[in-house]
C-alpha angles and dihedrals in degrees: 000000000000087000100052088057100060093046089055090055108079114241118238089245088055083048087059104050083049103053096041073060097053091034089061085038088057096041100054087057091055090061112050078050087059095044083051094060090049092046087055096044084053095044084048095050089051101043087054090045089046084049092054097047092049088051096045085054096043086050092041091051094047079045110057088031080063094055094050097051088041087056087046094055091045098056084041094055083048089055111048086041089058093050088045088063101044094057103031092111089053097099098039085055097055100046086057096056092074081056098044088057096048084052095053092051087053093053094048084043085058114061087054104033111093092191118085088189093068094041087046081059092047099050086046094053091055091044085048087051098051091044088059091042093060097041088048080057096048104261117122128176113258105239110238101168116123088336124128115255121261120194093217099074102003130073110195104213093185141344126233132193108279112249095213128021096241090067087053098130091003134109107276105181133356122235106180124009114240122212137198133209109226090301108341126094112238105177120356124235120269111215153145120248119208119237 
């Protein structure tokens, strides 16, 4: 029976051709782990580069939809400034007709009218409507009266002994009215300074 038990323990040298099994066994399993890693490292690569390539096109596309739209609104603004300017006299027209047709009347009034005060008031009632008109468009007559005389919207034509010692250096007489536009002067006054 002594015998029977040591055959039923398993010798060292049957422990090693065990574990050289389990130890194959073992290493094969390493290794799929490792090309794993490497396969995830790869899929991961890819995916990001997958990533950056969907994102360059996404911005490429918003960008070049920009420039179009860019290029849209740039023809448009040409456009409507052409048109701006083609039609910029559209409103100053029409506020004359009414003028024009007072005037009209005026003239008509006068071949048959044989009092010059009624045509005088006539004639000052139409003078009175373009001047609103104009002020109602942003144009205003630059004052010239007993003031001194600035380059920026007054050309002194000639100059005159001053009648009294308080216009020396001042504007003595107005020649021709000037007028600005909002701002802007449109046609400088025309006076005599005094000296």
């Amino acid at each position: 029976m002594k015998h029977n038990k040591q055959q039923d323990k398993p010798t060292d040298t049957e422990k090693e051709e065990k574990n050289p099994q389990s130890e194959t066994e073992q290493q094969p399993a390493e290794e799929p782990t490792d090309k794993n890693d490497n396969r995830d490292t790869e899929n991961a690569d890819n995916k990001s580069e997958v990533d950056w390539q969907t994102k360059c096109t996404e911005i490429n596309d918003a960008h070049l939809r920009l420039m179009a739209d860019f290029d849209n609104y740039r023809k448009r603004t040409i456009k409507e400034k052409a048109d701006l300017i083609k039609n910029a006299s559209e409103r100053i027209i029409t506020d004359f007709l009414p003028i024009i047709d007072n005037l009209e009347r005026a003239l008509a009034s006068m071949e048959k009218a044989e009092n010059v005060k009624a045509i005088a008031d006539g004639v000052n009632l139409i003078y009175t409507q373009i001047m609103t008109m104009l002020q109602s468009n942003g144009v205003s007559v630059i004052p010239t009266e007993n003031l001194p005389l600035d380059t920026d919207v007054h050309d002194a034509i000639t100059t005159i002994p001053a009648p009294t010692p308080e216009l020396k250096g001042k504007i003595v007489d107005c020649v021709k009215k000037g007028y600005k536009l909002n701002d802007k002067v449109i046609r400088h006054s025309q006076v005599v300074v005094g000296e």
